[in-house]
N, C-alpha and C positions, 0 to 999 in steps of 0.2 A: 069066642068073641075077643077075648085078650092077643089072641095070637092077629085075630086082622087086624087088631089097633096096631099092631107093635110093627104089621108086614106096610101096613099105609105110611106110617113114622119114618122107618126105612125108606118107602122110593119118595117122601117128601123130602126128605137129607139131600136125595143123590140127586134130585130134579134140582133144589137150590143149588146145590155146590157145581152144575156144569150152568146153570146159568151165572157164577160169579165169572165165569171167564178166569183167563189168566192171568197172573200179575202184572203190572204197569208199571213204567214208570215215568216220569212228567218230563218232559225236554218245555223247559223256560227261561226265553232268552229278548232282549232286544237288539234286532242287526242294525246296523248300519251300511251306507256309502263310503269311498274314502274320503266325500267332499264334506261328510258329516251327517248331510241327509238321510233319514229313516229309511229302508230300502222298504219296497212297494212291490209285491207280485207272487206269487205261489212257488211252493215248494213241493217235489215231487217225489214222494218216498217209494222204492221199493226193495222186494225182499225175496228171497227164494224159500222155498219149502225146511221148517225147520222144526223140530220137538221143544218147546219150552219147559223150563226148569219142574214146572208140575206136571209135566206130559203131557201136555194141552198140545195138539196140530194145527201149527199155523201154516196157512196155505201161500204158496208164491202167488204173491197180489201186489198192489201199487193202491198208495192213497197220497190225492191232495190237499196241501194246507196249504193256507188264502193267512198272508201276513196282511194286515193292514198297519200305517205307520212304522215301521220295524217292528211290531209285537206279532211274536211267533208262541204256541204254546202246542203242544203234539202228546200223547201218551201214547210210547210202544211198548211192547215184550220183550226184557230182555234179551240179547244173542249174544254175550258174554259165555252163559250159564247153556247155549242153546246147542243140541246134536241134529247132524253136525255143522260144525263151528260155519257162522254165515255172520253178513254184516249188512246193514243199512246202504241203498246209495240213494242219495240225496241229489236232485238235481234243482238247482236255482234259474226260476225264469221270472223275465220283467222286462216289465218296455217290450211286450212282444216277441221276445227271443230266449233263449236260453242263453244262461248269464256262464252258470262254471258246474263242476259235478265234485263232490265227495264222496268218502265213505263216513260211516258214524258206527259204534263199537259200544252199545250199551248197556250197560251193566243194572244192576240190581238198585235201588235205591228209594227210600219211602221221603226224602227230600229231593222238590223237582232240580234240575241238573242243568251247567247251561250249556249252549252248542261247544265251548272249547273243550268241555266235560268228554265229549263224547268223540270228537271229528280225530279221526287219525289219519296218516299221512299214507300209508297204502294197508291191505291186507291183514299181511302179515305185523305187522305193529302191535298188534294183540298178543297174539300165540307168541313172536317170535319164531316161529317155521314159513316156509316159502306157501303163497296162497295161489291158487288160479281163479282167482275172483276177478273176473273184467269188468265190474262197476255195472252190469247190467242187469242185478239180482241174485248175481252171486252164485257160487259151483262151484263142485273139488272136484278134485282125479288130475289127471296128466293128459294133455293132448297130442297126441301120439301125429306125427308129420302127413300119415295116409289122412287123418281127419282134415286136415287144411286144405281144400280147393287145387287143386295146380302144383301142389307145393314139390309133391315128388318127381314129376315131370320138371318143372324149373332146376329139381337141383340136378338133376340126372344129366340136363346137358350146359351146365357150367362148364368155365376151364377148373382143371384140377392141379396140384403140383405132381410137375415129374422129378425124376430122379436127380435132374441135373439142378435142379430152382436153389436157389440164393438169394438173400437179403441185399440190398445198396446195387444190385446191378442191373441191366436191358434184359426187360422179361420178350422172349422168344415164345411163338409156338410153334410146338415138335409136331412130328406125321402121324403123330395117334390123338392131337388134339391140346396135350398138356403143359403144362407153362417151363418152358426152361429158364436159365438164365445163357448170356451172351459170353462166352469164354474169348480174354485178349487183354491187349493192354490199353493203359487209360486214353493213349495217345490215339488209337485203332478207331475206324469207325465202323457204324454197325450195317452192311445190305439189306434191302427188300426182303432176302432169303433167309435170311438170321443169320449168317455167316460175318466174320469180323477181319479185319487187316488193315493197313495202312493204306490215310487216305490219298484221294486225287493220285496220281501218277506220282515217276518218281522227280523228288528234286532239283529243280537246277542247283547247279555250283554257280561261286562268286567268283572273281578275282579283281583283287581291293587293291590299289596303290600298289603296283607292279609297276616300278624302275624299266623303262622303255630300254633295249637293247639298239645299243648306235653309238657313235661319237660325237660328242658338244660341242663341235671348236665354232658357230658359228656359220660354217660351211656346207655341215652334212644335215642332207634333209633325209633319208632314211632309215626309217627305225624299223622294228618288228619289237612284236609279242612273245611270250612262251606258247601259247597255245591261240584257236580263232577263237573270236567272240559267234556267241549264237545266242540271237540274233546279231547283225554285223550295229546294228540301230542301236543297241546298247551298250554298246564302247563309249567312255567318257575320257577324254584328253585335256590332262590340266598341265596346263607350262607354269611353274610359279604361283602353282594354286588359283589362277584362271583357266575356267573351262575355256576349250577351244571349239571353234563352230567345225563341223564335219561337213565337208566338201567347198569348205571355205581358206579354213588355218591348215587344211589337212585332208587326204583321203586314202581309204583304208581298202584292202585288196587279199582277204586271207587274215592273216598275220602282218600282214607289212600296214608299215604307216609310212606316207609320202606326205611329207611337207612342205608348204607354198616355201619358197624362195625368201619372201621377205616374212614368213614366219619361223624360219629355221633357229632351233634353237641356240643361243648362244653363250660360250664358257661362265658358267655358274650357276645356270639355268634346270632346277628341277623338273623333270616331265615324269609322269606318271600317270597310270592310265588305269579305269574300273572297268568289268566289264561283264556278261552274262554268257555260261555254258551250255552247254544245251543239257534241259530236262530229260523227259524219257525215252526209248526206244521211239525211233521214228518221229520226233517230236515231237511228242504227245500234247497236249495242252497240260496247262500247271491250274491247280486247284484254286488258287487266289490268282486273279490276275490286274489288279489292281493294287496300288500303293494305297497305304493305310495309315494318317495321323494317329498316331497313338499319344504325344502328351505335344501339347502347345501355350504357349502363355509367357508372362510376364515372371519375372524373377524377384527375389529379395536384394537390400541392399543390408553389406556389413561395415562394421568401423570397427571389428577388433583386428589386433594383431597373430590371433592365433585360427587356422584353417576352420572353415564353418561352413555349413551345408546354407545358398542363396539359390537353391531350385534342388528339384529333381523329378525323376518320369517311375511311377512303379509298374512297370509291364506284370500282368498278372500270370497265372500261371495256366499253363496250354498256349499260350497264343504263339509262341515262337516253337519253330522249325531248322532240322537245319538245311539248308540252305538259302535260308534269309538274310537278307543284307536289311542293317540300321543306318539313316541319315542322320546324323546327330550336327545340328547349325544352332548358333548362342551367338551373340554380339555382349561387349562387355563397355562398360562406365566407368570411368575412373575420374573422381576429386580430389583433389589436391597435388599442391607442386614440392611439396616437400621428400615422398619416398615413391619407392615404385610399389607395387603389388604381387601375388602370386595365385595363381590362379589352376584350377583340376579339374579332370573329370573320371569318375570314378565306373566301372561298370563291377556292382557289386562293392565288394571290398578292394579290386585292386585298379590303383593310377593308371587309366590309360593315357591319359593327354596331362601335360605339365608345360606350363607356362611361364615367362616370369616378364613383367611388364616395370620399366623405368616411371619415373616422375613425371616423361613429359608424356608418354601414356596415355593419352584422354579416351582413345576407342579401339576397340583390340576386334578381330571377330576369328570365333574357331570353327571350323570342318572337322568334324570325324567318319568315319564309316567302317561299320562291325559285322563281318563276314561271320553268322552264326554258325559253328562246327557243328559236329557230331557231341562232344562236352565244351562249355565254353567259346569262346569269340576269338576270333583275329580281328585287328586294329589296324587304322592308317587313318592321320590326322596331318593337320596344317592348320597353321596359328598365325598373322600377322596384325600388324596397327601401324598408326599414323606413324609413332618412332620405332616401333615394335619391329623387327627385321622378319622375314619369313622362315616360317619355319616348318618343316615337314620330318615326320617317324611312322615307324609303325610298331605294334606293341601287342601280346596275346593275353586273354586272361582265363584260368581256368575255372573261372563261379559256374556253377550249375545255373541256368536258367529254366528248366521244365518245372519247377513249382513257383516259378516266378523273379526275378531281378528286378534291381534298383539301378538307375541311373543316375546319379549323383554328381550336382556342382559344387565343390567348394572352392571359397575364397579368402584372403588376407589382406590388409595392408602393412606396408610397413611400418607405422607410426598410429598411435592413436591420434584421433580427432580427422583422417582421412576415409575418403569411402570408395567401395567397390562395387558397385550393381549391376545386376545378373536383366542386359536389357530386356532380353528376349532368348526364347528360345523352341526348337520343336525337334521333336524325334519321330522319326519317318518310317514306316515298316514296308522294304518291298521285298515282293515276293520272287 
């Protein structure tokens, strides 16, 4: 009789103790809006399959809490203390929608806790180890790329890097599929084929301010060139730094220049003549065939007496070639009748054009044009004004231009309280 009292005693113990359930602990909090408003609508917990701290099995399930006015109140089972390690994901809906999602991380506690208590900012934030928990009730292990849908197929026919690939350069694809890079120089353009060289055909040559072959007296109307123009249409003939009209002042035949009778030049008379070579085998077409403004505008005025930059053009870098010709055209201002002025143009660091204008001075205007070499420029300029006599040179300079040039105006006066301004001016890029 003692032994059934004592064997009833027993499974009444064991029948309380699995109906206390597992420990709790209280999640109580009031939310809000950011407008301040109590937030209004349910929260949706759920949980994947975990052992709580008294070995109680809790099953991968979802339950809904109904906030009314901000007042939220929830009791779970820890997952702090839980195998293996899982977390709460909490989703917010209201007004119909689903508002945002969390995770929540909670621990042990016989004092209720509030949501900041618990809310962590991913997974792993607890442990401190990497978690594969996607917010959708939670899961460990590693997901290996065969599990992902497609995933092996997609990557299988990606481009891959081949042997030749390189950082900063033209990604090519090679005959087996894989990414090269484009081998050449910066100048080089890239083909349809991935193959690289220099572009468009090859360059024309210039020839800038060529001193006409003939005698000046007045008399003789026949000159010639060193070499023909090609085309013949781009020959330019300046007497005295006026252009000459072609089939008018003058007609050209080869090399030769035949001049009208009453245009013949006469003793003191500079003639000089620009003109274009021919581009490439068979005369190919040229890559640029159009003239190109590259700086145009208004200039500065100065009043000191020591040389100061009143414009200039910064051509960037690639855009010149050689055999490019520069039009360089400026008109100049001059105030006051006390001194004269001086006036430059610099390509890079070195003077190509120098000038020097009297008191009576008032409008000066310069011509240059810069035969772009292989390194550096050839020069040929002409300068005159109202008192200013004409004046024509030519000048080379050796500045690098392939990371870019400066074209530079400076000016002086000779006295303070007088001034110099840079009217206008434009620099001309033909090709």
């Amino acid at each position: 009789m003692i032994r059934r009292s004592l064997l009833l005693l027993q499974v009444a113990l064991l029948a309380s103790s699995a109906l206390a359930g597992p420990p709790l602990t209280t999640i109580q909090d009031v939310l809000y809006k950011a407008d301040g408003t109590p937030f209004n609508g349910t929260l949706t917990i759920s949980w994947s399959s975990f052992e709580a701290i008294d070995t109680s099995d809790i099953v991968m399930q979802s339950i809904m809490v109904n906030v009314v006015n901000g007042n939220l109140q929830v009791e779970l089972v820890p997952t702090t203390s839980a195998t293996p390690a899982v977390h709460y994901t909490v989703t917010y809906n209201s007004d119909g929608r689903i508002q945002f999602q969390e995770t929540w991380a909670v621990p042990s506690s016989a004092l209720p806790l509030r949501v900041s208590d618990v809310r962590i900012a991913t997974p792993s934030a607890e442990s401190g180890a990497p978690s594969n928990d996607t917010g959708s009730g939670g899961s460990t292990g590693t997901t290996q790329e065969s599990d992902v849908l497609g995933l092996v197929a997609d990557l299988a026919v990606r481009p891959l890097k081949g042997p030749g690939y390189a950082a900063g350069a033209v990604a090519v694809v090679n005959s087996l599929g894989a990414l090269e890079s484009v081998v050449g120089t910066p100048s080089d353009c890239v083909r349809v084929d991935g193959s690289s060289g220099a572009c468009g055909s090859a360059p024309p040559g210039f020839v800038d301010g060529e001193a006409l072959t003939g005698t000046v007296d007045g008399a003789n109307t026949a000159f010639s060139l060193s070499t023909t123009p090609d085309p013949s249409s781009s020959l330019a003939v300046y007497r005295n730094g006026m252009l000459q009209e072609a089939g008018v002042d003058y007609t050209v035949t080869a090399q030769n220049i035949q001049f009208a009778s009453d245009a013949a030049p006469q003793p003191g008379d500079t003639v000089l003549a620009s003109y274009r070579l021919s581009g490439g085998a068979g005369g190919t077409g040229q890559l640029y065939s159009s003239p190109q403004v590259l700086c145009s505008g208004l200039g500065a005025t100065t009043n000191g007496t020591a040389p100061a930059s009143i414009g200039s053009c910064n051509i960037p870098a690639g855009l010149l070639a050689a055999g490019d010709r520069l039009e360089i055209r400026l008109d100049l201002q001059h105030q006051g009748a006390t001194s004269g002025f001086t006036f430059g143009v610099y390509w890079g660091s070195t003077g190509i054009v120098s000038c020097s204008g009297s008191a009576a001075d008032t409008l000066v205007a310069v011509r240059a044009d810069a035969a772009i070499l292989t390194a550096g420029a050839q020069m040929s300029y002409q300068s005159w004004g109202n008192s200013l006599a004409f004046a024509a040179g030519v000048a080379s300079a050796a500045d690098a231009y392939a990371g870019g040039i400066t074209i530079d105006f400076r000016g002086n006066v000779g006295l303070a309280g007088e001034a110099l301004t840079l009217s206008g001016y434009t620099v001309v890029r033909l090709p």
